[in-house]
Structure formats: structure tokens, C-alpha cells
N, C-alpha and C positions, 0 to 999 in steps of 0.2 A: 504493500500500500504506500500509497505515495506518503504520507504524515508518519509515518515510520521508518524512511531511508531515512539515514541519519551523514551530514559530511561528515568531514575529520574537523573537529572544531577545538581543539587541543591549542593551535597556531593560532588558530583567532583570537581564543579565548588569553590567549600571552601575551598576541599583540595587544590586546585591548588593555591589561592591566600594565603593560609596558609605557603603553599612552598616560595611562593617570599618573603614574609617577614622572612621566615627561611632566606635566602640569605641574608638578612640584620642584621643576628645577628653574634658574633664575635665565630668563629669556635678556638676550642683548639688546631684541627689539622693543622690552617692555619693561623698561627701568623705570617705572612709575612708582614711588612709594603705596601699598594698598591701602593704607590708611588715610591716602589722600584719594583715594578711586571711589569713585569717578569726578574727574575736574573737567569733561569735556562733554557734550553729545554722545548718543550711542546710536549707530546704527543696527536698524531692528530688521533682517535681511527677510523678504517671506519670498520663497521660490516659486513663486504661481501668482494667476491676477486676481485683484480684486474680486469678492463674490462668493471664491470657494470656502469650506471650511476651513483650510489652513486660515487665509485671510482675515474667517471673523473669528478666528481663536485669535489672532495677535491683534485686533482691535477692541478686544475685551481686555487682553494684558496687558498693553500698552501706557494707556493712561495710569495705571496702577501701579506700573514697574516704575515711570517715570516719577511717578510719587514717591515712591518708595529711595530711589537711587537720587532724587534729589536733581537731577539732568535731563535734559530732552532725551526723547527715546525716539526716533523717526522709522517710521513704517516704509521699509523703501521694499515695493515690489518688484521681484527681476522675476518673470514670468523663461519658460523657452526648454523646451529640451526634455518637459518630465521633472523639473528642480533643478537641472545639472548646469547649467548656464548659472544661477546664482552656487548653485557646490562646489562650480572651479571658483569662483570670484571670492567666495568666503572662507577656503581653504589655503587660498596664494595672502588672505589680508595680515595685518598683523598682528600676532597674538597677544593685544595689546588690554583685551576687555571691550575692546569699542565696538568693535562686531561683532553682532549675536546673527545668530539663522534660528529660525522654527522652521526643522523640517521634519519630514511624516514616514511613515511606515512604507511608502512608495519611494519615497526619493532615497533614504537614508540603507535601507533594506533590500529593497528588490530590484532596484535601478543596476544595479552591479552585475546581477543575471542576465538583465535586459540589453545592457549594453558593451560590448567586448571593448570596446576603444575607450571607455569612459576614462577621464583623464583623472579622475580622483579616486578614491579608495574611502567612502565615505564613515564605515563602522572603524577606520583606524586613523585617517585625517583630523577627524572631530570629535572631540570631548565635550562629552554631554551633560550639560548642568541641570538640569531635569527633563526626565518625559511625562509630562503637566497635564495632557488633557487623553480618553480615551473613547470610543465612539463605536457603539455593537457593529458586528457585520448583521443585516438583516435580510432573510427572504421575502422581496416584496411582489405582489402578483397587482395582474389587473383588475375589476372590480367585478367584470366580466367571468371571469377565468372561474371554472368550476367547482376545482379543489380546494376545501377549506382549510386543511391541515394539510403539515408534512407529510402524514402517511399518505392521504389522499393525491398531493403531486408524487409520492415513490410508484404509485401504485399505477396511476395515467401516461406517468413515462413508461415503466416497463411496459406497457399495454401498449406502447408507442415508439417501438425501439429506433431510435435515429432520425427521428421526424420531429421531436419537439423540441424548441429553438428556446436560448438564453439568450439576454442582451448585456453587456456589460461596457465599461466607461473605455475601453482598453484592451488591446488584446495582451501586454502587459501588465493592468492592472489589481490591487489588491484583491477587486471584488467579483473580477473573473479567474482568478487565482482559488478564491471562496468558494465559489460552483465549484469548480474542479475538482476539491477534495472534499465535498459534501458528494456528487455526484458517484467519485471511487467509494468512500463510505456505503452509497446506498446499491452501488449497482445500478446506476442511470447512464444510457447512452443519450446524449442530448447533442444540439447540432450552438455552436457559440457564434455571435452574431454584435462584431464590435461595433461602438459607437467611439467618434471624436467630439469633442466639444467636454468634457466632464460628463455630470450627471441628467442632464439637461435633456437632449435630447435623445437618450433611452427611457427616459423616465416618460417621455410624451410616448413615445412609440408602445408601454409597455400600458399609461391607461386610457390610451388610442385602440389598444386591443388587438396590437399589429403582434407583438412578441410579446408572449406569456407572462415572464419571469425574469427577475434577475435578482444576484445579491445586489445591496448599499447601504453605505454610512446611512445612520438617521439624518443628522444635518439635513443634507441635501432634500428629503424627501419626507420630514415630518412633518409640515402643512398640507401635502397634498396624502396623507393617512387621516391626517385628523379631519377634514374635507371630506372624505369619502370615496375620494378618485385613485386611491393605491389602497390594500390591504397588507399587512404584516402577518406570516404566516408561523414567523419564528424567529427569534432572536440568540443568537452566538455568543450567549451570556454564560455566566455560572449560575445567577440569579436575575428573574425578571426585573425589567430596567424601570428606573421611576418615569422616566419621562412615558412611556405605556405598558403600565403594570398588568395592562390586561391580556399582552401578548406572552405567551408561552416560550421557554427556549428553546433551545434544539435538546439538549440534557432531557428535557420531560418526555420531547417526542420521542425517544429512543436511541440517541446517540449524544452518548456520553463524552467524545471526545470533540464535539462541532462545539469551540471555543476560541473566538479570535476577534482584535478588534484592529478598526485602524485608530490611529494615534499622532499626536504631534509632540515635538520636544523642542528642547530650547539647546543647540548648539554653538561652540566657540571654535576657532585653530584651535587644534590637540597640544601645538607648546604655551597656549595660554597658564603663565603660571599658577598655580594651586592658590593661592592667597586669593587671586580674585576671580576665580573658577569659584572658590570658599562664597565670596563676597554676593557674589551673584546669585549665586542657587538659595541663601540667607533670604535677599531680596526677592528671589520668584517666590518660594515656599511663603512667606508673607504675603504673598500675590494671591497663590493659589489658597490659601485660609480664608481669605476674605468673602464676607457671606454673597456679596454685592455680584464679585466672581462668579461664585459657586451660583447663584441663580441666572446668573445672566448665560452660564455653559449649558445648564439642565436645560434652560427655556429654548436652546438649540440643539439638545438631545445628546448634549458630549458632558461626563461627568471629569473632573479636574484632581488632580494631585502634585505631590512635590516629591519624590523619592530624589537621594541623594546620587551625586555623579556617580557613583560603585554602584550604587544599584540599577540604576540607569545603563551602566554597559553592561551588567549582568543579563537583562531584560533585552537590548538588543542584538548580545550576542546568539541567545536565543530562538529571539524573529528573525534576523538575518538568517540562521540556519535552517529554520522552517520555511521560509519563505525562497529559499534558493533554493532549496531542494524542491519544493512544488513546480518553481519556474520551468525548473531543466524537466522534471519529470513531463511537464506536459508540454516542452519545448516554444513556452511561451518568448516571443519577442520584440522588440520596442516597435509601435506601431509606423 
């Protein structure tokens, strides 16, 4: 099964703890006393445009960070590539504090599978000072679409062998990566059916009534559930999620192991020294406590935290190996 190859993640796992301790040595490009950090602006790098999730996760922490750090925080979009156009830009800056990235479970994760030439090495480039917000994968159907439950889609696909069509954001992305090892789990032959543009227009096509099914983030597609124009058929939780408690997980429907979300974090250059790697993550985890936060993530269906930089590459050393192993398994590629 595909969620059961395992790579050799021994190397990774070295390099990543080799990276934290880079952060704790004194950089020649970052002789700033930490005591006096931050004396300057910060840019806030988001690798995607306006509109998407990533986008209103850093428009929610923005103003709070800047409060917090006492400095401007500027929201500078570099859109292009999948995140990798701002991932070389934020990887060559200085590891000074002054550049931060929010990047996501796509960019930081699965972009390395996707792309052979990519010029960064994003789980060893970048030190991670928290991954702050997370966001179920969900199955969502048309309004149209027959099946009420997961068993009832296990059961109309088999009856359907290589005829019934997924839609997803990507034929790299997380939430056709999602299908794919829900699919192997159940024993579904399904036909995949990518969209460009984000979430947008798969989501019209699916309660258009053109294509059935697909996984997605809530974000993207929690007003048109509560509306009535998509239904949730199951969520990739451990526990049903507040923003709709009324939706089942995958866990209840009979598989225990359909648990994955996407996610955003807050990234620096990996020789960003430890004092203000320290500084920073002080200042998000104060971000992410705040109740103001915590309602304003829920009311877009992403729940928030602070886990410390160790923990943080503990958790993407992780997803990086889940998430590449699926890629290759189903030979997915950058669109």
C-alpha cells in the first residue's frame, strides 16, 4: 500500500537536526545583537496570490505579529511556480530575522517530488519556527451526487470500475495526492480529472454536477457547504472538527488510518541564528494564543497552534516522507 512504503528517512531526519543546530551558530550575515531584534521591518514572504488560504492565514497573523515584535510586518506576495519562485528568493535572503515565509504542506513537502530541477531543498534550507495553522482534508460531493456516506461512494465506485471521475486543484497537489490513498485504502479505480486555477474552479464543476467528487481544504469551500451547494461526506480528522461537528471522519467510517491535513508554517534561512529563530517563535506562539486569532482561523475552518522549531521539523520530517512516497507511488507531476 502506498501509506506504508516507507523512504530511508535516517539522512533526513540528520539533516534536519543538523539544520537546528546551524541556527544556533553565530551567522556573519546576522551580527545583530537579539536583544535589540527587531530594529527594522520584517518581511512576511507568502508564496501564492492573494485569496488563497495560505494568504488569509498571514492576514490574520500579520497584524498581531507586528504587534507583538513591535515592527512592521509586510505581507509581500510572490505568487509563481507552486511557492518555488518565492522558496528560491527566501532561501538565497539573509539569515538575518527579517525574512519570514508561510509556507504549506504543498510547497515545503511535496514540491521536491514534483519537481527534479527545483533549485532549493526546502525540509533542509529552512528552519521552521512554527507550523501554526492546520486544515482537514475533506471529501466533498455535489448536492446532486447520490451517495450519502463513504460507504455508499466505496460501494458506486466498485459498481463502476474506471468510469467515475475525481476532480482535484492539481495533478501534483495535496488533495489529489488525498484521493489516491483513500482510493488504494478502499479499493477504488477512479479516473482523476485536474483543475488549474486553485480550488475555484473544481469546486464549480463538482456542484455544477459535471464531476462527482473531490478531496479539499475547508477554507476554500466552507460557504459553499454551509449554503447547501457542496456536501461533506467525511473528514481526515482524528476527531470531528468544530467548524462542522456534524460531519463524520473517515476513522468512524471504517478506516482508521484516512488522517491528514494541509497546513501552513512560518519559515526563516536554516542559518538564521537560534537567539532569534528563539525570538520569533516567543512572538508567533503569542500570536497563535490569542483568542481574536483562534476565532478569526475557526470562522475559516483552519484550527491554529505554536509547536516549537524541534517539533516543527519533527512533524515535517514526517509529511515530507508521506507525502513523497505517495507522489512517486502514483507518479504524480508538476502540472
Amino acid at each position: 500500500m502506498i501509506i506504508r512504503r516507507e523512504l530511508p528517512s535516517v539522512l533526513l531526519g540528520l539533516a534536519l537536526l543538523l539544520a537546528l543546530l546551524a541556527g544556533a551558530m553565530p551567522s556573519a550575515r546576522a551580527a545583530e545583537d537579539p536583544a535589540k531584534y527587531p530594529s527594522q521591518p520584517l518581511r512576511f514572504v507568502v508564496p501564492f496570490a492573494p485569496g488563497g488560504t495560505t494568504d488569509f492565514v498571514a492576514r490574520i497573523v500579520q497584524p498581531k505579529l507586528q504587534e507583538r515584535l513591535g515592527k512592521p510586518v509586510v505581507v509581500e506576495n510572490r505568487p509563481g511556480a507552486a511557492g518555488n519562485i518565492a522558496m528560491e528568493m527566501v532561501a538565497k535572503a539573509a539569515p538575518d530575522g527579517y525574512t519570514i515565509m508561510l509556507g504549506d504542506v504543498g510547497s515545503i513537502t511535496i514540491n521536491a517530488a514534483l519537481y527534479p530541477d527545483l533549485k532549493v531543498k526546502p525540509v533542509t534550507d529552512f528552519m521552521p519556527v512554527s507550523v501554526i495553522t492546520h486544515t482537514p482534508s475533506l471529501l466533498v460531493v455535489g448536492p446532486t451526487f447520490a451517495p450519502k456516506t463513504v460507504q455508499g461512494v466505496v460501494a458506486y465506485v466498485k459498481e463502476r470500475p474506471g468510469k467515475v471521475s475525481f476532480a482535484s486543484q492539481g495533478a501534483g497537489s495535496q488533495n489529489r495526492l488525498a484521493m489516491e490513498v483513500f482510493a488504494e485504502m478502499a479499493g477504488l479505480k477512479m479516473v482523476h480529472v485536474p483543475y488549474k486555477g486553485g480550488s475555484g474552479p473544481a469546486a464549480a464543476d463538482i456542484m455544477g454536477g459535471h464531476v462527482p467528487m473531490m478531496f479539499a481544504g475547508l477554507p476554500p469551500v466552507v460557504n459553499h457547504v454551509r449554503g447547501g451547494r457542496m456536501r461533506v461526506l467525511a473528514m481526515a480528522t482524528k476527531e470531528r472538527h468544530p467548524a462542522l461537528p456534524d460531519v463524520p471522519t473517515f476513522i468512524e467510517a471504517g478506516y482508521p488510518d484516512m488522517v491528514m491535513s494541509s497546513w501552513q508554517g512560518i519559515f526563516v534561512p536554516v542559518a538564521t541564528p537560534k537567539p532569534l529563530v528563539d525570538k520569533l517563535h516567543a512572538a508567533v506562539a503569542a500570536v497563535m494564543a490569542d483568542p481574536e486569532v483562534k476565532a478569526k482561523l475557526l470562522q475559516g475552518g483552519l484550527t491554529g497552534e505554536s509547536p516549537t522549531p524541534a517539533d516543527s521539523i519533527k512533524f515535517i520530517a514526517a509529511e515530507e516522507k508521506r507525502w513523497t512516497t505517495v507522489a512517486k507511488a502514483v507518479g504524480a507531476t508538476a502540472d
